[in-house]
C-alpha positions as CSV (number, residue, x, y, z in Angstrom):
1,X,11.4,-21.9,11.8
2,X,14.3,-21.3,9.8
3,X,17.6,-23.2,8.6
4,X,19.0,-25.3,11.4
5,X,22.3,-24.9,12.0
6,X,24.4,-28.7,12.9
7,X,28.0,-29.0,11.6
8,X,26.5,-32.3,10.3
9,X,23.3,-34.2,10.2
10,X,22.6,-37.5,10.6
11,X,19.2,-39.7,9.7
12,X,17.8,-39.1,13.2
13,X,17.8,-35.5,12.5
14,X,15.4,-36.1,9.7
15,X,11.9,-35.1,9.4
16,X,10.7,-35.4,6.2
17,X,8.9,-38.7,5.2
18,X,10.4,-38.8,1.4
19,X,13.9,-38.7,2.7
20,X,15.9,-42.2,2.1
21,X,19.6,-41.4,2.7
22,X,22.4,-38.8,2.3
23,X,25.6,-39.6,0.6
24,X,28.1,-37.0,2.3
25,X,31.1,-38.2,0.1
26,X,29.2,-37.6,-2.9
27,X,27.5,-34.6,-1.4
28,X,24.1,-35.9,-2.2
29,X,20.6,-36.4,-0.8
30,X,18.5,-39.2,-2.2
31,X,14.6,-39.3,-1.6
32,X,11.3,-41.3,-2.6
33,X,10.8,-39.8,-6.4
34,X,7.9,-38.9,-8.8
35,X,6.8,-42.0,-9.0
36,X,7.2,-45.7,-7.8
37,X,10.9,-46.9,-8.0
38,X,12.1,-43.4,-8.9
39,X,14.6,-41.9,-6.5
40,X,15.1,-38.1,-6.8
41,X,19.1,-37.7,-5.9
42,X,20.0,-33.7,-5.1
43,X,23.7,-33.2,-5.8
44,X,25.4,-30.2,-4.6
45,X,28.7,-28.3,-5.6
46,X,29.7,-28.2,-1.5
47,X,29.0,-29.3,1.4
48,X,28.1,-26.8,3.1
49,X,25.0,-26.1,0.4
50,X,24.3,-29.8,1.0
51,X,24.3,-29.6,5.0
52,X,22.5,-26.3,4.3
53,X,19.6,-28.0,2.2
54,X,19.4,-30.5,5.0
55,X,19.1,-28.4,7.7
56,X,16.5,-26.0,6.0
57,X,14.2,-28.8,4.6
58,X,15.1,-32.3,5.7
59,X,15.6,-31.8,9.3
60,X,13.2,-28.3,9.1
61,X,10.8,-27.2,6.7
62,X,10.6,-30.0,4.2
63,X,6.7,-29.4,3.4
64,X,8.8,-26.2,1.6
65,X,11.6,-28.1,-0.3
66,X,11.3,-28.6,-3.9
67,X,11.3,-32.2,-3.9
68,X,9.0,-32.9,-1.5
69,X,6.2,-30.8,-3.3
70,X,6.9,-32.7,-6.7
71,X,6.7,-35.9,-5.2
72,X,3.6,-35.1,-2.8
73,X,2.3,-33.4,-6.2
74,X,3.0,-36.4,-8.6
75,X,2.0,-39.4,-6.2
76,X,-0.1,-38.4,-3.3
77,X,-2.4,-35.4,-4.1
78,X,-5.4,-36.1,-5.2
């Protein structure tokens, strides 16, 4: 599977189980972090890269993304 391509994504598009909530205006993406009451936030310089990100992990692939392996790394591996 590779990037999904939506002109924008919403929470119901969402796969990935560390995802909390987008923040379009800001252009980021806030999920579950490294450790309890951590959130990682992902900022991004467009939207586009932020709609990209979402479409390639949080609505596809998010085992792949970055900060899902840290956080699956950090708090649930054993």
């Amino acid at each position: 599977m590779g990037i999904c391509k939506k002109l924008r994504w919403t929470e119901a598009d969402v796969l990935c189980p560390f995802y909390l909530r987008h923040e379009p205006d800001a252009r980021g993406i806030c999920c579950e972090g490294y450790a309890p009451g951590v959130e990682a936030v992902s900022r991004f310089r467009s939207l586009a890269l932020e709609e990209g990100h979402m479409g390639r992990y949080c609505a596809g692939r998010y085992e792949s993304c970055p900060v899902y392996r840290c956080t699956y790394g950090c708090r649930y591996a054993d």
